[in-house]
Residue frames as a rotation matrix with the C-alpha (Angstrom) as fourth column:
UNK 1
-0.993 -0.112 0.028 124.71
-0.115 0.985 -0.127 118.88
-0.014 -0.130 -0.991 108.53
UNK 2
-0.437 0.849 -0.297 121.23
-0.484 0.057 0.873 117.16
0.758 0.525 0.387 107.65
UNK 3
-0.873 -0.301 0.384 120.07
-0.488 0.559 -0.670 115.46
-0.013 -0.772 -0.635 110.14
UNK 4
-0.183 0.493 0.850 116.75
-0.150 0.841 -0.520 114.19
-0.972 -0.223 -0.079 108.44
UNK 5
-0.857 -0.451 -0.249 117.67
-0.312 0.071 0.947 112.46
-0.410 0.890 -0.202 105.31
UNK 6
-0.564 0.746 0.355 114.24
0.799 0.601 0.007 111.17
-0.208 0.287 -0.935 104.93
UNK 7
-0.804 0.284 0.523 111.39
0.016 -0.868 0.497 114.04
0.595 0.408 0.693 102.78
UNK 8
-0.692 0.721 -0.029 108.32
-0.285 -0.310 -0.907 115.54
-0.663 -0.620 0.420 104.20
UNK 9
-0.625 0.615 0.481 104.79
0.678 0.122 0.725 115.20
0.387 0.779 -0.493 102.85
UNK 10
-0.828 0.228 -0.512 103.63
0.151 -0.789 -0.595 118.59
-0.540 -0.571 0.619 102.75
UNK 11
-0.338 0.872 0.354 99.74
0.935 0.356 0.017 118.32
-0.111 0.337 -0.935 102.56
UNK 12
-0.946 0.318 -0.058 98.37
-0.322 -0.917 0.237 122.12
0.022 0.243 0.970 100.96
UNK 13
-0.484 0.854 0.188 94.98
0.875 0.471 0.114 122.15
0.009 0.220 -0.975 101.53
UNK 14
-0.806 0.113 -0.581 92.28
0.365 -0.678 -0.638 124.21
-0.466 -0.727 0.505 102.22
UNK 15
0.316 0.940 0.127 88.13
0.306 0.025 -0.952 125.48
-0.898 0.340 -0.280 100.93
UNK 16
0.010 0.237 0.971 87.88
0.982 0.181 -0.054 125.54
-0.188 0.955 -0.231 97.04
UNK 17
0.660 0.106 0.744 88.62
0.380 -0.901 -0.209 129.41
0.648 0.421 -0.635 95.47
UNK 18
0.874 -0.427 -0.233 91.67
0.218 -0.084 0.972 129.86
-0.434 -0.901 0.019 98.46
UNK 19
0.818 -0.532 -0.217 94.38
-0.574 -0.781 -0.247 129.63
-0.038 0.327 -0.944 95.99
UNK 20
0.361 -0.653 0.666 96.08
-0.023 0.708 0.706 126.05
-0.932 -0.270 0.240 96.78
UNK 21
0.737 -0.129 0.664 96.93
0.600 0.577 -0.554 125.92
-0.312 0.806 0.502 93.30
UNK 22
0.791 -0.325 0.518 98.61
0.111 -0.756 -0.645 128.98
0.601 0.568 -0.562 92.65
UNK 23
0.605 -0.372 0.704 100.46
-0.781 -0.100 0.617 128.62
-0.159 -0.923 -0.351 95.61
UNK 24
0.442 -0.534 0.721 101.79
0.172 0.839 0.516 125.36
-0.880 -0.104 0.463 95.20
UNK 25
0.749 -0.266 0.607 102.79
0.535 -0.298 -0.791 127.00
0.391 0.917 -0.081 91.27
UNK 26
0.706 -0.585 0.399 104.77
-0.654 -0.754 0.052 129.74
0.270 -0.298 -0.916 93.28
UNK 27
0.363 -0.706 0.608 106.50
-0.271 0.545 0.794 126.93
-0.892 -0.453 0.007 95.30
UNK 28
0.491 -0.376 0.786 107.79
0.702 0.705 -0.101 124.78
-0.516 0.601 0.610 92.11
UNK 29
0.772 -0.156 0.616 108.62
0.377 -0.668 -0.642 127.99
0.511 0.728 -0.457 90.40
UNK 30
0.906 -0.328 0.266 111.23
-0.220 0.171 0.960 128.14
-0.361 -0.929 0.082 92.85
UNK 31
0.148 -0.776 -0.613 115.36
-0.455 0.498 -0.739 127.64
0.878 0.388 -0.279 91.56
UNK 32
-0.460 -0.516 -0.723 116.76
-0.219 0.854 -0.472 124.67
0.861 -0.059 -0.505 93.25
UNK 33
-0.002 0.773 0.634 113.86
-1.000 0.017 -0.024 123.58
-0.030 -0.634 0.773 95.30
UNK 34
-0.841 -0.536 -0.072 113.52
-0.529 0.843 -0.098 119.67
0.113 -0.044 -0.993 96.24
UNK 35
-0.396 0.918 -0.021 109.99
-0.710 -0.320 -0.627 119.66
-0.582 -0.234 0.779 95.84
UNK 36
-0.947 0.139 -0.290 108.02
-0.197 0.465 0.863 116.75
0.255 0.875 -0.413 93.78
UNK 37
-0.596 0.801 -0.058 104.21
-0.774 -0.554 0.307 116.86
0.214 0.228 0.950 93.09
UNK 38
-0.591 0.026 0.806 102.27
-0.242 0.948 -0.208 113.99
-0.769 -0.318 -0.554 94.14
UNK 39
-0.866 -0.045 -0.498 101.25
-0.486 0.307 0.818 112.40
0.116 0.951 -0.288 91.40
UNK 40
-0.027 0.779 0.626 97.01
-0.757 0.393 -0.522 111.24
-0.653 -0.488 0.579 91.57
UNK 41
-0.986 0.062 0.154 95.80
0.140 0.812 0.566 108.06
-0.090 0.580 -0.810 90.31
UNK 42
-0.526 0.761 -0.381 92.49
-0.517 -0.641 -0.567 107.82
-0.675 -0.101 0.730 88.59
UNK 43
-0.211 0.433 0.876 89.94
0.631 0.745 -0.216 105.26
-0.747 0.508 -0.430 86.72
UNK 44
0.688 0.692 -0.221 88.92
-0.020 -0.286 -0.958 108.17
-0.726 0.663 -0.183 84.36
UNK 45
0.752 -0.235 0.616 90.35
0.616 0.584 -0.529 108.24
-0.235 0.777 0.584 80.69
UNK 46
-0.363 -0.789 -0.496 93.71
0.582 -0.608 0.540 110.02
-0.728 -0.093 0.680 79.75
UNK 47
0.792 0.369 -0.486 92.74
0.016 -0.809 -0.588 113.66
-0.610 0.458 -0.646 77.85
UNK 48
0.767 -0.549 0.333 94.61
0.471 0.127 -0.873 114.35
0.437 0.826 0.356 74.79
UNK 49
0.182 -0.741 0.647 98.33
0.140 -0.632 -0.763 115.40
0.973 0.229 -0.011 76.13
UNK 50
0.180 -0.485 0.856 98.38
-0.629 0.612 0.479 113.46
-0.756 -0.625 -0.195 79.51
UNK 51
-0.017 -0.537 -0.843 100.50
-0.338 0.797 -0.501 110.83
0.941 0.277 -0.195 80.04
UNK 52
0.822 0.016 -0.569 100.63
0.279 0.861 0.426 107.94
0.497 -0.509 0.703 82.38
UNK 53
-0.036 -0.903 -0.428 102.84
0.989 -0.093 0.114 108.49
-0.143 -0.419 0.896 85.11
UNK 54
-0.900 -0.417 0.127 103.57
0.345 -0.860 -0.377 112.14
0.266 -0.295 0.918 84.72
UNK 55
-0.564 0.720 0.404 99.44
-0.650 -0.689 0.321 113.84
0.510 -0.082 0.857 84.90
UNK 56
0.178 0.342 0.923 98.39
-0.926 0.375 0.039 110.88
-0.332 -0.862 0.384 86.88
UNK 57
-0.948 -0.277 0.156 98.58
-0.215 0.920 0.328 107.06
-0.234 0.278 -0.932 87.01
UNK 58
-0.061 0.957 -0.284 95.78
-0.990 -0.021 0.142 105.95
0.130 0.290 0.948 84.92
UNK 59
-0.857 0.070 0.510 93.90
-0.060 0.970 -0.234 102.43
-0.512 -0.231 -0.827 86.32
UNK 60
-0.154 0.884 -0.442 90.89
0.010 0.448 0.894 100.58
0.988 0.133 -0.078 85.71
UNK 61
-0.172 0.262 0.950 88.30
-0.895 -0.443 -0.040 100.56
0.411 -0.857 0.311 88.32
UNK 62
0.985 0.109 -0.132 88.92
0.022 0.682 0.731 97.30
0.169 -0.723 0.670 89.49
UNK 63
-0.340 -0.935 -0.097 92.74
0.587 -0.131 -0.799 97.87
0.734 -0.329 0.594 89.92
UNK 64
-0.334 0.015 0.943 91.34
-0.458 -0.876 -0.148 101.42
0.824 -0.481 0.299 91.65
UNK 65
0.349 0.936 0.052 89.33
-0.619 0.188 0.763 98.88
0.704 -0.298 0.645 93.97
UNK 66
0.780 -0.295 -0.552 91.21
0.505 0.817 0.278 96.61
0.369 -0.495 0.787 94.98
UNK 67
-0.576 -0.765 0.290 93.72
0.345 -0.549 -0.762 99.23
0.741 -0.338 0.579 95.87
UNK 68
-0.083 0.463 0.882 91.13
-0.812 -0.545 0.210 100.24
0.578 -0.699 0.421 98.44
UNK 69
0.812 0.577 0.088 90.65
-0.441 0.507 0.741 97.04
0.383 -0.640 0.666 99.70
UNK 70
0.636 -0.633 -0.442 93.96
0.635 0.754 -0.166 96.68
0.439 -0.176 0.881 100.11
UNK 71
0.923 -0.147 -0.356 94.90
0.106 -0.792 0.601 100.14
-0.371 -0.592 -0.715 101.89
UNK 72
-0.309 -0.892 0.331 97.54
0.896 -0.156 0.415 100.92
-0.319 0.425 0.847 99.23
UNK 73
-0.076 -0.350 0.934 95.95
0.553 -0.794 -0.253 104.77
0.830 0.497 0.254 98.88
UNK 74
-0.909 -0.176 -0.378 96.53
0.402 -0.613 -0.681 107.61
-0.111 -0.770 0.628 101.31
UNK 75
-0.150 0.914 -0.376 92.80
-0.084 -0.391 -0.917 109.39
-0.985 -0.106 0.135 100.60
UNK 76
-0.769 0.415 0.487 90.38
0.633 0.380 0.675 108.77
0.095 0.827 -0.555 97.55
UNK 77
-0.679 0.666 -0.309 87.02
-0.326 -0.651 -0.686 109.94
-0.658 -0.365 0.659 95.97
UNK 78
-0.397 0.078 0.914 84.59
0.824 0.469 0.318 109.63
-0.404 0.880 -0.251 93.70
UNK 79
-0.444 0.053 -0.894 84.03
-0.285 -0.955 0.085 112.67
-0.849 0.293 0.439 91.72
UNK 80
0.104 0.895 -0.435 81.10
-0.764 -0.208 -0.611 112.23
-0.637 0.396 0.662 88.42
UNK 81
0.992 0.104 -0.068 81.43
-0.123 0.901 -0.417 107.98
0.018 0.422 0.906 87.91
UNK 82
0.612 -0.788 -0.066 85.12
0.162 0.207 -0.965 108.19
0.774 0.580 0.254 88.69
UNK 83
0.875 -0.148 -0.461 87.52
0.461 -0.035 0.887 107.72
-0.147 -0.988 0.038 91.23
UNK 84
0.537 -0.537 0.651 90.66
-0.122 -0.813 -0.570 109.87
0.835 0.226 -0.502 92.41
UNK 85
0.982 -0.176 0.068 93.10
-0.080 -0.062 0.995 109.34
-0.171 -0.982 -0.075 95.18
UNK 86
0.318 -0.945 -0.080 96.81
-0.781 -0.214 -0.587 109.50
0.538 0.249 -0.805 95.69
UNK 87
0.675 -0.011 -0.738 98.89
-0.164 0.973 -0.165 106.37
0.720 0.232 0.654 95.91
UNK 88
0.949 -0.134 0.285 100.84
-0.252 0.221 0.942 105.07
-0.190 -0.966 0.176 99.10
UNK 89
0.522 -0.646 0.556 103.76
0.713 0.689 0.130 103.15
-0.467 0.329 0.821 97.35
UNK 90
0.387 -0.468 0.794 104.39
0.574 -0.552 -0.605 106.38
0.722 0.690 0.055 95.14
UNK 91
0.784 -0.092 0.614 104.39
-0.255 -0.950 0.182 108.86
0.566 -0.299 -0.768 97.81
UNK 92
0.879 -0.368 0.303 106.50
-0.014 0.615 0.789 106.41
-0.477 -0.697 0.535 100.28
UNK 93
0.387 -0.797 0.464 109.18
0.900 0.435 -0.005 105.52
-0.198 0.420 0.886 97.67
UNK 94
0.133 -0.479 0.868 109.79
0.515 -0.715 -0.474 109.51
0.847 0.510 0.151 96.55
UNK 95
0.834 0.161 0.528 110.02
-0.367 -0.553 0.748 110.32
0.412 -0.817 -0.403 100.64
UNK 96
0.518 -0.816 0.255 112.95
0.779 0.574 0.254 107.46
-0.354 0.067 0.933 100.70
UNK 97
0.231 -0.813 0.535 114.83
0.928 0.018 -0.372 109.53
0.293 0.582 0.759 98.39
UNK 98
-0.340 -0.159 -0.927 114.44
0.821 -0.532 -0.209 112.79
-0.459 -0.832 0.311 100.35
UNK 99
-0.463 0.511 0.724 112.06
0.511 -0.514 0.689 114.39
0.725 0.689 -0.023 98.21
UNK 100
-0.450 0.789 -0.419 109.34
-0.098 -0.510 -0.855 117.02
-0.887 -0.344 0.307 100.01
UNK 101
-0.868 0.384 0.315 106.72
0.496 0.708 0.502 115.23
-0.030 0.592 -0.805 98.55
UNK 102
-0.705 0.692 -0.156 103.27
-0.508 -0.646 -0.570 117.99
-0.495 -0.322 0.807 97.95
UNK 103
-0.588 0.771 0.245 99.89
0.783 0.467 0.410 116.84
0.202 0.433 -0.879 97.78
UNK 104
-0.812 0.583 0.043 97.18
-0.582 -0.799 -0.153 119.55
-0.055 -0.150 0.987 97.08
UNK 105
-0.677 0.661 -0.325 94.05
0.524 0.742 0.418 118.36
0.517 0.112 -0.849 97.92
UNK 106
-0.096 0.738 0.668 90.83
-0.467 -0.626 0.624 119.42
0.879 -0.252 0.405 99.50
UNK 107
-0.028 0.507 0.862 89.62
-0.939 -0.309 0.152 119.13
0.344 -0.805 0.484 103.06
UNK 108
0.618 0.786 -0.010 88.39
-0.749 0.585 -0.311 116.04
-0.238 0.200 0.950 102.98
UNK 109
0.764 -0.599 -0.238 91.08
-0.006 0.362 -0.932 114.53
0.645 0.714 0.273 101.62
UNK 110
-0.666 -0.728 0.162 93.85
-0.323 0.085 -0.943 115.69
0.672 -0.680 -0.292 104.19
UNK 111
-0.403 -0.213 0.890 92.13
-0.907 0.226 -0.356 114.41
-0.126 -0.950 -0.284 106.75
UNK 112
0.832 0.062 -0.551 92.15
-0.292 0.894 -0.340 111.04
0.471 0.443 0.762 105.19
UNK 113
0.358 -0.918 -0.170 95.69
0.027 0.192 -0.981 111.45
0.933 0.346 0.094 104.86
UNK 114
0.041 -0.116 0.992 95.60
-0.949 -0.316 0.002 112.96
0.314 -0.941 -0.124 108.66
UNK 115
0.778 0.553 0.298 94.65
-0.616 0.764 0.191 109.36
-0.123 -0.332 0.935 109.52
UNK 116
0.925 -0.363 -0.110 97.42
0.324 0.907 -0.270 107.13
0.198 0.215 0.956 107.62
UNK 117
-0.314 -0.936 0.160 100.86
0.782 -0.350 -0.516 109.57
0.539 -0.036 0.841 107.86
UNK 118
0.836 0.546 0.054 100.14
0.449 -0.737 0.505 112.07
0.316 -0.398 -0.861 110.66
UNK 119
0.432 -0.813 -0.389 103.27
0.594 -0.068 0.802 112.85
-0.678 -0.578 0.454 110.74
UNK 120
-0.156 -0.228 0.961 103.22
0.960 -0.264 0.093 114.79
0.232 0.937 0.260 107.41
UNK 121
-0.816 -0.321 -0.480 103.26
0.478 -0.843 -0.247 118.36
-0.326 -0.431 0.841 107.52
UNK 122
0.219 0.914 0.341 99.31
0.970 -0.166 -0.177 120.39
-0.105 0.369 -0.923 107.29
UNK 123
-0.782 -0.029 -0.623 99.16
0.078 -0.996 -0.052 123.53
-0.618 -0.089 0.781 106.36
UNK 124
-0.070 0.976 -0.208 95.92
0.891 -0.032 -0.452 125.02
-0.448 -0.218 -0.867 105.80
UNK 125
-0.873 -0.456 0.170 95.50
0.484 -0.780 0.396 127.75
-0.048 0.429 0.902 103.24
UNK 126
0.228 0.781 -0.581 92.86
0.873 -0.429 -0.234 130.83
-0.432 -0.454 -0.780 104.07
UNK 127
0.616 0.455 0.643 91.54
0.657 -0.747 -0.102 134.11
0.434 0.485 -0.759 102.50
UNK 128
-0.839 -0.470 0.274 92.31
0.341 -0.847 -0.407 137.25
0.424 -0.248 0.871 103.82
UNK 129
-0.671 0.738 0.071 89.19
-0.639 -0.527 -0.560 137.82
-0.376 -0.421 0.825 104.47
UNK 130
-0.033 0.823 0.568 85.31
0.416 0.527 -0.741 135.73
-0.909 0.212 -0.360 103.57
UNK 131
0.478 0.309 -0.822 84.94
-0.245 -0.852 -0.463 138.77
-0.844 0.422 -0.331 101.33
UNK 132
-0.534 -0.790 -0.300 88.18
-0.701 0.215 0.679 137.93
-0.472 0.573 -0.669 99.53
UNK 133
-0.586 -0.231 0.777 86.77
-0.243 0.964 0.104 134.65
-0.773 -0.128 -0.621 98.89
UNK 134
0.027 0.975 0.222 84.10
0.387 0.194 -0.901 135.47
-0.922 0.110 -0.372 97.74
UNK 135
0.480 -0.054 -0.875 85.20
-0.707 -0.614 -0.350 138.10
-0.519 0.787 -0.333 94.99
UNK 136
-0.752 -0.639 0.163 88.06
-0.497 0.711 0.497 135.12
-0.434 0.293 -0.852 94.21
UNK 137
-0.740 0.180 0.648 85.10
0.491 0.804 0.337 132.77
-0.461 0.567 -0.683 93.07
UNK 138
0.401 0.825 -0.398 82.77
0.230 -0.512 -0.828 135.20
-0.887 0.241 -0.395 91.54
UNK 139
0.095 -0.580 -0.809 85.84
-0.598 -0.683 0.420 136.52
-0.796 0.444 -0.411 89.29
UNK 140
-0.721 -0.448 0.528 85.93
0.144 0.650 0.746 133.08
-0.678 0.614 -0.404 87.78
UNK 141
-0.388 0.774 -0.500 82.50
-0.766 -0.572 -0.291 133.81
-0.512 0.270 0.815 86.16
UNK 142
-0.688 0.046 -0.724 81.95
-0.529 0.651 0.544 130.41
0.497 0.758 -0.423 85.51
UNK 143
-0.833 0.301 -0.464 79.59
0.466 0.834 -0.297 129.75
0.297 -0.464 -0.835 88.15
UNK 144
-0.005 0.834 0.552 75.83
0.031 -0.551 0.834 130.92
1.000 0.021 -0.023 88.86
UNK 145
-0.289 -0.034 0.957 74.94
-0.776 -0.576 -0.255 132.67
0.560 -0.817 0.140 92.20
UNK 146
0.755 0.651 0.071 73.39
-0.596 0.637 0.490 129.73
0.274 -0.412 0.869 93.60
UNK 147
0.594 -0.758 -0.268 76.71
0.444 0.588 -0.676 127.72
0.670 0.283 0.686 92.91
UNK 148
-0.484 -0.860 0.158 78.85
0.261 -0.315 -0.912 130.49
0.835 -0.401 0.377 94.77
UNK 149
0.400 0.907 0.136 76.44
-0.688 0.199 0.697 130.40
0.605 -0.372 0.704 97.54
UNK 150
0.959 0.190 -0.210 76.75
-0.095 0.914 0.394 127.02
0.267 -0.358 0.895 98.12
UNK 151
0.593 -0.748 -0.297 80.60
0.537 0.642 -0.547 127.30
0.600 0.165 0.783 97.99
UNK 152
-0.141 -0.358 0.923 80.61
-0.520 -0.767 -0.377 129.77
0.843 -0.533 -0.078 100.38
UNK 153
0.516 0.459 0.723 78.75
-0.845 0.138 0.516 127.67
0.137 -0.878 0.460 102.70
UNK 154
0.869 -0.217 -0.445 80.96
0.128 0.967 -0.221 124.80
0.478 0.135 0.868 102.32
UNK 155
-0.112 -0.948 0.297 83.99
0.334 -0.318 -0.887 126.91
0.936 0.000 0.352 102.71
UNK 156
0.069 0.134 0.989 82.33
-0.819 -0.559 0.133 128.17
0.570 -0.818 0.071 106.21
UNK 157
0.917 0.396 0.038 82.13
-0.330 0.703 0.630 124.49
0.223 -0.591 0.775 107.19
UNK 158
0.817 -0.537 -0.209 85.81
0.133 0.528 -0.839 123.79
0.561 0.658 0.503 106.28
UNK 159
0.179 -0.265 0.948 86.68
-0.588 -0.801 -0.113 127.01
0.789 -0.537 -0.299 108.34
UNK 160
0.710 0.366 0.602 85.76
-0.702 0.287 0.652 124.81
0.066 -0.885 0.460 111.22
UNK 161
0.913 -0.334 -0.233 88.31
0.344 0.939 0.005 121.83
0.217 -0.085 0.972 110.48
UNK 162
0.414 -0.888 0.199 91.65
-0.267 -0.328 -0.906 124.44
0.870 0.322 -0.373 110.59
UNK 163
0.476 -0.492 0.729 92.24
-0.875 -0.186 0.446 123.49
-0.084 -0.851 -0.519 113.93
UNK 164
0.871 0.079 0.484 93.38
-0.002 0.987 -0.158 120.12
-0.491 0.137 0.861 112.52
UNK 165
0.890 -0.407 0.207 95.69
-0.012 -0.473 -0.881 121.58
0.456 0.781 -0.426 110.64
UNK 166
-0.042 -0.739 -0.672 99.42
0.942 -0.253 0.219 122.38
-0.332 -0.625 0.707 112.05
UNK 167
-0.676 -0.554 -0.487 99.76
0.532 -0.823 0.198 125.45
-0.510 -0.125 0.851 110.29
UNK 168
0.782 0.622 -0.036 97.52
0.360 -0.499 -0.789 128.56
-0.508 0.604 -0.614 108.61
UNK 169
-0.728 -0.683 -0.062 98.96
0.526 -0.614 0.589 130.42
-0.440 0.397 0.806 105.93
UNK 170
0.092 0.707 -0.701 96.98
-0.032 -0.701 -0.712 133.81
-0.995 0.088 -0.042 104.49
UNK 171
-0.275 -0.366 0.889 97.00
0.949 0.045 0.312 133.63
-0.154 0.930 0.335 101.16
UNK 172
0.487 0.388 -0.783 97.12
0.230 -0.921 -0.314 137.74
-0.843 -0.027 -0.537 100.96
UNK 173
0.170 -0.874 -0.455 100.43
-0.932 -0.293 0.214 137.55
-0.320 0.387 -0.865 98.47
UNK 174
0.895 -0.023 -0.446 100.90
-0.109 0.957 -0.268 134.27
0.434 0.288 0.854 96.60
UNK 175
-0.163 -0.965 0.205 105.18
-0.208 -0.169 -0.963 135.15
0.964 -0.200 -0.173 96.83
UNK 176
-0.290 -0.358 0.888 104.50
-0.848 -0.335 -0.412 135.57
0.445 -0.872 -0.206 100.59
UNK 177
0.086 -0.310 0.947 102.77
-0.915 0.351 0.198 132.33
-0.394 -0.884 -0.253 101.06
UNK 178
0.730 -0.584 -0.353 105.04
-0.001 0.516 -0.856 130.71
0.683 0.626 0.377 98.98
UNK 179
-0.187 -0.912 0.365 107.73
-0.440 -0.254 -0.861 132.03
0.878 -0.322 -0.353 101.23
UNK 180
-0.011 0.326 0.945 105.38
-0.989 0.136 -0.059 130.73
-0.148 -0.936 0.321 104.78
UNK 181
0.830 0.260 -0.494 105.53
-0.342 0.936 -0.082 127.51
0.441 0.237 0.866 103.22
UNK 182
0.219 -0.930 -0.294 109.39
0.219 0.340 -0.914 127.13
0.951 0.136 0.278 102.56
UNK 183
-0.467 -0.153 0.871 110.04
-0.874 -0.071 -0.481 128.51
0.136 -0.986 -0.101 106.29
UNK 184
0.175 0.351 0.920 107.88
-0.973 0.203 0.108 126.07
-0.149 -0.914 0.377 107.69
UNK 185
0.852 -0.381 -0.360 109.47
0.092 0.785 -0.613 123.19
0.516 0.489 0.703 105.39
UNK 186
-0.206 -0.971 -0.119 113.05
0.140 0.091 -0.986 124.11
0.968 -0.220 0.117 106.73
UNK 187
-0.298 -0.020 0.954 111.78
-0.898 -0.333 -0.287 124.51
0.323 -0.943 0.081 110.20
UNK 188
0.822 0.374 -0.430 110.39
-0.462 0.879 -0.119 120.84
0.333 0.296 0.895 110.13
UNK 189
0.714 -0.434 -0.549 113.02
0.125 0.851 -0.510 119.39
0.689 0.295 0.662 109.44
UNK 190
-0.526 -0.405 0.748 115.03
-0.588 -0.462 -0.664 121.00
0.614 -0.789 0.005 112.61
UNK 191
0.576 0.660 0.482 111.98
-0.703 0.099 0.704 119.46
0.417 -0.745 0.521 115.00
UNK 192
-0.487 -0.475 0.733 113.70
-0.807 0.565 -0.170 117.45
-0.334 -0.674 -0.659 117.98
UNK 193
0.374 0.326 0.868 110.95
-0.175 0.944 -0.279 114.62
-0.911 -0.047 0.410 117.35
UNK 194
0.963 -0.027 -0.270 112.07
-0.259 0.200 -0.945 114.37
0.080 0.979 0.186 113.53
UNK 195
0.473 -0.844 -0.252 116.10
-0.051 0.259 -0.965 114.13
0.879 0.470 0.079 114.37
UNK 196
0.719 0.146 0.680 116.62
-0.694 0.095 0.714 113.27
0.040 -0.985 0.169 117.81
UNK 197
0.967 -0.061 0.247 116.96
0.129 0.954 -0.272 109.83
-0.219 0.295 0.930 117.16
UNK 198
0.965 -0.140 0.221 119.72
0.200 -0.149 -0.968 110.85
0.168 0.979 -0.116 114.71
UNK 199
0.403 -0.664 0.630 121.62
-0.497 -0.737 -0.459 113.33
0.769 -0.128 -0.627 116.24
UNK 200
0.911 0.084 0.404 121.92
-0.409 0.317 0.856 110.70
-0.056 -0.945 0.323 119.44
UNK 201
0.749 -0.644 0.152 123.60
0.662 0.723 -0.199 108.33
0.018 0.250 0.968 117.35
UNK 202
0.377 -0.688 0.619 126.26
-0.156 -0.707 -0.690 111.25
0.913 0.164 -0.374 115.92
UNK 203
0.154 -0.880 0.448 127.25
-0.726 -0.409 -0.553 111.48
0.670 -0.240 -0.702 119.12
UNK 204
0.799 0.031 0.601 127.51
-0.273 0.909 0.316 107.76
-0.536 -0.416 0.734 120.11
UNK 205
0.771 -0.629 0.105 129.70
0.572 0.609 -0.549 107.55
0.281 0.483 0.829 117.41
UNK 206
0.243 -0.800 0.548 132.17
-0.105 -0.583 -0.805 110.58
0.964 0.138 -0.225 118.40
């Protein structure tokens, strides 16, 4: 028996070169997983081979605006003359249908989202080690020493925000936290405060 029919929004974050991406690949790569990507909106132009609706919802930046002044996104940015943020109305309507709704996002970002749905599920994704990290963005070789530097020192500030978080996961083993995810998805949905409510009724009616 279910006892919450409503989905989670499970928010992957965590400092830039950590692995949220690959991770959140491992999860979808999953067989019969109920998982659906949050979809970002954005003001910048569609690249050859997006599409509208499936690689993001492309606006204009006065649509993107007035969605801010009208608190219709869960967390935004602006990133070089362009904005980014993930819509309210989408994520809301694919939690209705009992989706486990994932948003990867950075730092910053979840604790937007911390603000409007604290009731979504954090989970905070972390090296093995600084070292790790460090070899992880060097390996790309797309960035000069100054650059990884700086993104170390960002990542040390970030370090500082995990207590915000509900959960850590190590990224030591993508597979493994892939697997610390799904546990702590099906363990959710168990929480007394999430199906209390529910389970009262059940036995109001028997």
């Amino acid at each position: 028996m279910k006892l919450d029919d409503r989905g989670l929004l499970i928010v992957i974050s965590g400092p830039s070169g950590v692995g949220k991406g690959t991770v959140r690949k491992a999860l979808f790569a999953r067989e019969k997983h109920n998982l659906e990507y949050s979809v970002s909106m954005t003001t910048r132009l569609p690249r050859v081979g997006e599409f509208d609706g499936t690689d993001y919802f492309f606006v204009t930046r006065k649509q993107f605006e007035n969605r801010i002044k009208e608190e219709k996104l869960l967390e935004y940015s602006e990133f070089v003359g362009n904005y980014y943020g993930t819509p309210i109305d989408y994520v809301e309507d694919r939690l209705n249908e009992g989706k486990e709704v994932v948003l990867e996002i950075e730092v910053q970002g979840a604790m937007q989202v911390r603000e409007k749905m604290p009731d979504a599920v954090f989970v905070f994704i972390v090296p093995p080690s600084k070292g790790a990290l460090r070899d992880r963005i060097t390996k790309r070789a797309t960035e000069t020493e100054d650059i990884i530097n700086k993104r170390m020192d960002k990542a040390e500030r970030e370090f500082g925000l995990a207590h915000k978080y509900d959960y850590i996961v190590v990224n030591d083993n993508v597979e493994n936290a892939a697997d610390r995810i799904m546990a702590i998805i099906r363990a959710e949905h168990a929480k007394t405060e999430r199906t209390i409510h529910k389970y009262m009724k059940i036995l109001e009616v028997e």
